[in-house]
Steps between C-alpha positions, in 0.01 A plus 500: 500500500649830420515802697532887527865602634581825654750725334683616782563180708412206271297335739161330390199730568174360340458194369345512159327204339160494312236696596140636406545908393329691808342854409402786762134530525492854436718647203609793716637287830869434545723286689697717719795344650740648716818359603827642572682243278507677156593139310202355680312775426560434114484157528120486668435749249565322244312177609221701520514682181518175312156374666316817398516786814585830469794517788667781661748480755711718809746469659400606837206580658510845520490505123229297476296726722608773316274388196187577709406095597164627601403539128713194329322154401567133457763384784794519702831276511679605766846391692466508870861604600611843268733767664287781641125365524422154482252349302298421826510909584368563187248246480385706822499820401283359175229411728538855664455628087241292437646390181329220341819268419503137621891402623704214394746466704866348355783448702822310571539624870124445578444304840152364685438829712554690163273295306254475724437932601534535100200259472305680776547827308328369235802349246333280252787280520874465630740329317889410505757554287519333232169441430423290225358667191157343498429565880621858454285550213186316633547740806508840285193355324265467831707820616374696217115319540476585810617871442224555243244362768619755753515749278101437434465463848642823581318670182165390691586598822590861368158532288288345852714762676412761238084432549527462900654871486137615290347412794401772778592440830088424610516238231818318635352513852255298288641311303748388870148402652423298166804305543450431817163281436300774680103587350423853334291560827825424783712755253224752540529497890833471536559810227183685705294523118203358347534116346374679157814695499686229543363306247554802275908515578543121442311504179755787402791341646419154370528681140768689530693229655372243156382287755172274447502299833567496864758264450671678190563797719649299774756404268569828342531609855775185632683660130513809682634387806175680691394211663711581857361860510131402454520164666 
């Protein structure tokens, strides 16, 4: 079986060996894949190139935070140890960004501890140097799936976000009452109005919020992390 060897040291990096062409879901995602190792660098890119990605690489992570993560697709290689940050701190601050970029995790230093608070953060997968070609691309593939589905998950949040803020602050007292399982008529006394007012803000906030049931809204609501404050 043949294999991919790095420029600079000669050592065997990714084992090649035949293999199904893998292409990003969405024709504007990238691999991004930062590494301090410039030869590595080339040679993942490279790997990936052939199977169909779009790939750009750093070489640290300030750099890569430097091209505004919050607003890149598709997915993220990343070492764990790199001079300055590691790939763990930036993995952290990404959740503090928001940025919608599932983590693969590749290392040659990479121990249980490591692998395991990189998996709590949300890394869609950890894996050691070398990885062979197929597992590294049939991790990039479900990396990249699962970026477009929390991409779309985001996207809703942000347009049930975007209708909860139509609503006046009477109709969220509502619509927390609603949520709760309590009748039009309970709202009414708790609120100190009449149950035909009520009626009249949950019609409107049922609409505004595109909501046809009970049950719908409830889930809107858990989207919008509400459930705590009106529990």
């Amino acid at each position: 079986m043949g294999h991919l060897t790095m420029a600079s040291t000669g050592s065997s990096w990714i084992s090649s060996g035949d293999h199904e062409t893998i292409v990003p879901e969405r024709s504007e995602a990238a691999v991004h894949v930062v590494d301090d190792d410039e030869s590595l660098r080339n040679a993942i890119r490279r790997v990936l190139q052939l199977a169909g990605f779009e790939v750009r690489t750093y070489g640290s992570a300030g750099e890569f935070l430097l091209d505004r993560p919050d607003r890149l697709r598709g997915c993220l290689l990343l070492d764990v140890r790199m001079p300055g940050p590691t790939g763990l701190d930036l993995q952290e601050s990404l959740a503090r960004r928001g940025a919608v970029l599932p983590i693969i995790f590749l290392t040659g230093n990479g121990d249980l501890p490591m692998c395991v608070q990189a998996m709590r953060g949300g890394a869609v997968d950890f894996l050691s140097k070398p990885a062979p070609r197929d597992v590294l691309l049939g991790a990039v593939q479900r990396a990249m799936r699962r970026g477009v589905e929390l991409l779309a998950e985001r996207d809703q949040r942000q347009e049930v976000q975007s209708r909860y803020e139509t609503l006046t602050s009477r109709e969220r007292e509502v619509l927390a009452g609603v949520v709760r399982g309590k009748l039009n008529k309970t709202i009414a006394f708790e609120l100190g109005s009449a149950e035909r007012t009520i009626k009249a803000h949950r019609a409107r906030l049922m609409e505004k919020m595109h909501c046809k049931s009970v049950a719908e809204l409830v889930h809107v609501t858990e989207q919008l992390q509400l459930m705590p404050q009106v529990a």
